[in-house]
N, C-alpha and C positions, 0 to 999 in steps of 0.2 A: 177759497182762501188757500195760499200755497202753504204746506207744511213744512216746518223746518225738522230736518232732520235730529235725533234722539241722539246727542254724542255718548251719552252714559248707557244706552242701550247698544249701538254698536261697540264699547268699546268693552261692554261685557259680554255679547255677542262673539269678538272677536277672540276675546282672553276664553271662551268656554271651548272655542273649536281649536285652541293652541292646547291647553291642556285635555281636549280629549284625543287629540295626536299623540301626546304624550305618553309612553309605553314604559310598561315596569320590564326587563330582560334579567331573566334570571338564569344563575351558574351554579352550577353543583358538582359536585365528583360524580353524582350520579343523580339523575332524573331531573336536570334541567335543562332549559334550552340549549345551554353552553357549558363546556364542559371544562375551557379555562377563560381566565376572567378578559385574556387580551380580544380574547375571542368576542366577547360580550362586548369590551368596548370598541372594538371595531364594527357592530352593530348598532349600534347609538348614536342617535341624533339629539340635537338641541331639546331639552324638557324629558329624555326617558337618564331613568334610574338602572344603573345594572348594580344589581342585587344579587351578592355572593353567600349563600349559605356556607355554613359550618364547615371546617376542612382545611387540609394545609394543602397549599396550593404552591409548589416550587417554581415560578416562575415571576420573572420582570415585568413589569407591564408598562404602560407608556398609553397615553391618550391622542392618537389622532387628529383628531379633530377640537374644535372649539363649539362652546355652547353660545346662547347669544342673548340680549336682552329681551325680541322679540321672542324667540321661541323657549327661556328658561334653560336654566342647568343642568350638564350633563354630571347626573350624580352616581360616582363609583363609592355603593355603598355595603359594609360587611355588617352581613348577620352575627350573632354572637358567636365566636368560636372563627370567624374568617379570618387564618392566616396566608399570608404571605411570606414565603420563607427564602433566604438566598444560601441556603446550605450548598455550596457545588458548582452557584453558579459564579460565573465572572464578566465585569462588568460593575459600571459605576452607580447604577442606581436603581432601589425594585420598584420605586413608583418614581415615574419620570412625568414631569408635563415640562412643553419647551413651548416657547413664545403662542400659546394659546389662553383662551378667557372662560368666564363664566363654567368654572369647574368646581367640583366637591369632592374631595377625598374622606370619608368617615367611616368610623369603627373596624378601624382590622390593625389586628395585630401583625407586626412588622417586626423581620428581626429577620440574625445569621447571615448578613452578608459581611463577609469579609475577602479583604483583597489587595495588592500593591499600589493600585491608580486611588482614587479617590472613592471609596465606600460610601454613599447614602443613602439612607433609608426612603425618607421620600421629598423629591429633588423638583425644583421647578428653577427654571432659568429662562432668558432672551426677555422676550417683553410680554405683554397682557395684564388682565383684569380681571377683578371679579373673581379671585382664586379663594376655595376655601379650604382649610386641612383642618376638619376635627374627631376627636375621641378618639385618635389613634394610639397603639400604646408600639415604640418602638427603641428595640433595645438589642444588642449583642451587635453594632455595627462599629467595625472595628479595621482597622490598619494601625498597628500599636507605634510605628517606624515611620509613618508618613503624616497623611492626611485622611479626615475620615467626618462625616456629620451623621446627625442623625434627620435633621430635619433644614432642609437649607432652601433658599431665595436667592438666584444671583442676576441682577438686571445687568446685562449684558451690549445692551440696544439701545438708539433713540430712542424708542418707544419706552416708554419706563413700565415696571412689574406695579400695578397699583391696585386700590380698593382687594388690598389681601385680611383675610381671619385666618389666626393663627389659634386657635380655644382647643382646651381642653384634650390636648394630649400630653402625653409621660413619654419620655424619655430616659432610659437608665441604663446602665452596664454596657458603655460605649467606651473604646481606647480610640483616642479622636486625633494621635499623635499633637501636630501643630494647629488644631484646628477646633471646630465648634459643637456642642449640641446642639443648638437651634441658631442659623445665621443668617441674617439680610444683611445683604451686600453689593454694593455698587449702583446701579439706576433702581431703585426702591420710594417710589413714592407716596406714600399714604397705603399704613397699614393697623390693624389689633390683635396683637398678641397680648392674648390674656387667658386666666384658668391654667394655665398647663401644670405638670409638675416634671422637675427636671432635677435629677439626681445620680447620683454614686456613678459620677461619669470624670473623665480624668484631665479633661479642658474645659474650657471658658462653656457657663450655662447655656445663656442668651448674649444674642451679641449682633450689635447695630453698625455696621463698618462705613466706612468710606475710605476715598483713596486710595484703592489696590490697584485700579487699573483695570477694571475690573467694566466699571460702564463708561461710558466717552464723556470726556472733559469735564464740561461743570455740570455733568449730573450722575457724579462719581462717589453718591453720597445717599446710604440709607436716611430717611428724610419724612418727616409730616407723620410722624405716629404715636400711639398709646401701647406702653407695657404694664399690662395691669391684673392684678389678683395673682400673678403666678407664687407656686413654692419652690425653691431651689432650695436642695442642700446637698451635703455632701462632694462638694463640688473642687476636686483637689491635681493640680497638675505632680503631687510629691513622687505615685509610681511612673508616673508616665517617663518612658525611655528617653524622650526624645527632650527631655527638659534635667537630665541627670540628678534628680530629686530634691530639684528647685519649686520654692510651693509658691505659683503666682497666677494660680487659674481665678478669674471671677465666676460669683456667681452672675450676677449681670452685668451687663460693660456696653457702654458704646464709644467705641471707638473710631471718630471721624464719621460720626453722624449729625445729626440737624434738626431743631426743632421737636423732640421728642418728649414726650410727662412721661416718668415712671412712676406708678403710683399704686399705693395699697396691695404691693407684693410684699412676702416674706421669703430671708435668706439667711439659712441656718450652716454654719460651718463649713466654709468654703474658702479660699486662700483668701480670696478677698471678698467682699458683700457687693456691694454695689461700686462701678469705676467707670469714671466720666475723664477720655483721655485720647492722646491723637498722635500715632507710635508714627506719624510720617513729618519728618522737618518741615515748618512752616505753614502746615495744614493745619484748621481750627475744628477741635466739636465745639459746636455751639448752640444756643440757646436752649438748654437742658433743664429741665424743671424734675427734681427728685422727692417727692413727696407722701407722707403716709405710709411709709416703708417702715417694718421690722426688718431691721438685720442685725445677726448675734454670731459670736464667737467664730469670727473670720480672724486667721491666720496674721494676716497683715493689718489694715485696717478694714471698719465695717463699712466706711463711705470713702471715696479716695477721687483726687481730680487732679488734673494735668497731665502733660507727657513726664515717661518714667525718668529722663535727661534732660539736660539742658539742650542739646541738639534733637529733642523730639519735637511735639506738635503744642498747642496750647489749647485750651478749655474755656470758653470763653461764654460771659451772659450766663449764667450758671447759679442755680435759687436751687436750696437745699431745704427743705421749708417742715415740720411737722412730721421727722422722723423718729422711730424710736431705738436706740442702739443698743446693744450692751455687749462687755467684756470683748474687744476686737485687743488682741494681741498685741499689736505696736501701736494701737490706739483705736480712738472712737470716727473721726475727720482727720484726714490727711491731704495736706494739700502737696504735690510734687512739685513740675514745674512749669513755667508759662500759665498761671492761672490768671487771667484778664476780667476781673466783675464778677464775684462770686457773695450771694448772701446767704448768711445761714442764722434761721430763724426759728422761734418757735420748735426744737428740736429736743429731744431728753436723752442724753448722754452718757451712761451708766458705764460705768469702764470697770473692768476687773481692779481686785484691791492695789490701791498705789498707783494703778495705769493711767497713761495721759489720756484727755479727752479732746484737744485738737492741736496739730503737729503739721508744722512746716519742714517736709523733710528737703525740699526743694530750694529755690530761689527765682526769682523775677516773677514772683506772684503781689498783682496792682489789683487794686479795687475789691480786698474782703472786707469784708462786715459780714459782726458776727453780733445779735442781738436778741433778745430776751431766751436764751437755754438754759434749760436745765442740765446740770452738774451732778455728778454724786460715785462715789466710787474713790477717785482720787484726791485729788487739791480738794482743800473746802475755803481758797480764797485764788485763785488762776484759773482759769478755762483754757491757756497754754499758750497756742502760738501770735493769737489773734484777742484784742481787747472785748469786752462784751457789756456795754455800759449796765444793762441790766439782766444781768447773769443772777438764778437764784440756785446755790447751793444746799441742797434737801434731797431726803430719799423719796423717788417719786413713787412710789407704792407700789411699785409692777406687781400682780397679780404673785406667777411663779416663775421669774428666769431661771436659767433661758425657756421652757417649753411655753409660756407664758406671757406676754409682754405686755397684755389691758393693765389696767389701772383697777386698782384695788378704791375701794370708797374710803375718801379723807385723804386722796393724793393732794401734796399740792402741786401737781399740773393742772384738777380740774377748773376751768375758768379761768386761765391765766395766758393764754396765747393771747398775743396783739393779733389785732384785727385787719387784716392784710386781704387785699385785691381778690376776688373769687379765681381770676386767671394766673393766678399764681401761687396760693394756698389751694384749688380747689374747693369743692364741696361735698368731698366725702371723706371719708377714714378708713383703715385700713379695711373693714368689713364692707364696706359700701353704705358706711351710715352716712346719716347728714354730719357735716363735720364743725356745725356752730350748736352749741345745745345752751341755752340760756344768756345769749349776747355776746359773751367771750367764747372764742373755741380754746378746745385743752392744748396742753402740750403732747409733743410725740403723736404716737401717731394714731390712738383711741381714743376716740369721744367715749369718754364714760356716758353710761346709761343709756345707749342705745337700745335698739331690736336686737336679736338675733341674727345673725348675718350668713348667706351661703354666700363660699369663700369660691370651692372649685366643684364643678360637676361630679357629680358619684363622690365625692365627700365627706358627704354629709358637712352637719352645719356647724362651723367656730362658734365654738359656746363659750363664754368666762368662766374661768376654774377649770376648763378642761386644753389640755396639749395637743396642738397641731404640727408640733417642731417636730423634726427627727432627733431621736436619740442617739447619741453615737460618742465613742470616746475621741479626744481630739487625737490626731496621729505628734507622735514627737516630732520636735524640730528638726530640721536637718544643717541649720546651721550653716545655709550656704549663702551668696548674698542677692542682691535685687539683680534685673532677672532678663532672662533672654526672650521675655514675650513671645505668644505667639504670631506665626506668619502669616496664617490662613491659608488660601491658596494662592 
């Protein structure tokens, strides 16, 4: 009798002799094979790891080659203490990958490049797949006069930048002139940024672009992703030079992006919290779902949509759904201009004393609905710019704003959100609970009585009663008016 061949025997046959190809290369200052890390990855093939010990290591580095489905990821990975330093040098980027796939960037510290072109920590551009960047901590990158990122995506190519992770790295003490901490931009298709934490930097947090010009024609648009668990604060364009101390930096923003959830992030004191908006005439973001979000004590507003003009872009397909806000400066929701289909739902609205909770600063905004939000802080009979047939005005129990934003027991949010589409409320809350707990889901963006929830890696875990915000006093106004956005590049 003829035997058939074992597919699950050859194909774990085949996976054991790819991963015993697979080589660890290790870099050291001293006593490893390599003695700087370019070195190392220019010895790397598909499935080996170069593994950089302890040490500041002044040099640029750039990936050659690509990794590959078959053969596994080339992983450029640092030991505790592995930095990469750009003290000296010049040049736009100290971790570069250019249209290559199946790559790993993780754990090294990054930082000290500054310069007149464009400064980035660590840079990927043209096209590819399979890119990962985590547990990096990078910070001091800077052109205070120009442009400058800390961590940036620019799909350049036909080919679009896709199946990217963007987890669990920090970002801090960047002067980013007109430009970003962390940016995808232009051919960007299907990505996960999430975990990170992104702070005390002087432009825009995170940031989802389309329409620069940046990838060719219609696929000129960051597109197909999840922004999720990140912390931003502190997030302020007021020193930055190049904005003469106009405060209009987001902590998140996509700008002429597509199809994107933002969800179960928190954004503490930033010009703006969260801004769904399209700074190019006649260009749409669209289909944006904002949900599960804490955002507090933003400058302007804590949620904001449309272009900043009437000759900007529009915002269009736009669900705003089980956020929690509090105390935003000009208000809690703000809509601008061009807002096309926007629902805001199941949300708790906490505004500092007297402040509005949602504000048309705009005009030709068609298709809002605003229904079942919670209210409290200001009016205790208007929700502002927009009707809310079943608006309930009551203090919704927040634990401790700002540091605080769960739900204290005997809220009445708990049980009281409408029961809306899983693809558009989701199914979790801000911790990554289940987001229905006894039939009704709450309001805002805590399901009371959840688990315990781990929010971002090395963390530790969001616990109730305890502060996960930044502390910080807010900076004075400057009293200047709305705003010269940024250009990017």
């Amino acid at each position: 009798m003829r035997m058939l061949p074992n597919l699950f025997m050859i194909g774990a046959l085949a996976a054991s002799v790819r991963f015993a190809q697979a080589k660890v290369l290790t870099v050291a200052k001293t006593g490893g094979a390599y003695a700087t890390i370019q070195a190392g990855l220019g010895a790397a093939a598909a499935g080996d790891t170069v593994l950089v010990a302890a040490g500041v290591y002044g040099e640029a580095v750039s990936f050659g080659k690509s990794g590959s489905e078959s053969g596994g990821y080339i992983t450029l990975k640092g030991q505790t203490g592995a930095i990469i330093d750009g003290t000296g040098l010049k040049g736009d980027g100290l971790v570069s990958i250019s249209s290559k796939s199946y790559l790993r960037v993780i754990g090294f510290e990054v930082r000290n490049l500054k310069g007149t072109g464009t400064p980035i920590g660590i840079s990927v551009d043209g096209g590819g797949s399979h890119i990962e960047i985590r547990g990096n901590q990078v910070h001091n990158i800077e052109n205070a006069n120009g442009n400058a990122h800390g961590i940036a995506f620019y799909g350049t190519t036909a080919t679009p930048l896709s199946d990217l992770i963007v987890d669990g790295n920090e970002i801090s003490a960047c002067k980013l002139g007109q430009s970003e901490s962390m940016v995808l931009n232009g051919n960007v298709d299907g990505f996960t940024v999430s975990h990170n934490l992104v702070h005390d930097n002087d432009n825009i947090g995170i940031d989802f672009i389309g329409f620069e010009g940046n990838g060719p024609g219609t696929q000129d648009q960051a597109r197909n992703g999840r922004c999720f668990g990140n912390h931003v604060y502190n997030i302020s364009s007021a020193t930055n030079p190049t904005y003469g101390g106009e405060r209009s930096a987001d902590g998140i923003y996509v700008d002429g992006g597509k199809d994107i959830v933002i969800e179960g992030n928190t954004i503490d004191n930033c010009d703006i919290g969260i801004e769904i908006a399209s700074e190019h005439g006649g260009k749409a973001t669209s289909n944006i779902t904002v949900r599960s979000n804490f955002a507090s004590r933003s400058w302007q507003g804590n949620i904001m949509a449309g272009g900043y003009a009437a000759s900007k872009g529009s915002a269009e397909n736009i669900f705003i759904i089980g956020n929690t806000t509090y105390a935003g400066h000009d208000g809690e929701l703000i809509l601008q201009f061009n807002c096309k289909g926007v629902s805001i739902k199941n949300n708790i609205f906490q505004a500092a004393a007297g402040g509005p909770y949602m504000e048309g600063s705009g005009s030709s905004n068609t298709g809002v609905v605003a229904d079942n939000n919670l209210y409290f802080g200001g009016s205790k009979t208007s929700p502002g710019s927009w009707p809310d047939a079943h608006a309930v005005y009551a203090d919704p129990k927040l634990i401790s704003p700002p540091a605080n934003l769960h739900l204290a027991s005997g809220s009445p949010a708990i049980g009281a959100g409408l029961v809306l589409e899983a693809a558009v409320a989701g199914t979790l809350d801000v911790d990554g609970e289940g987001r229905v707990a006894g039939g009704k889901p709450d309001l805002g963006a805590d399901e009371f009585g959840g688990a315990t929830a781990i929010l971002l890696p090395g963390a530790g875990t969001r616990r109730r009663g305890h502060s996960f915000l930044a502390q910080g006093n807010r900076i004075p106004r400057d009293g200047l008016g709305r705003r010269a956005r940024g250009l990017g590049l």
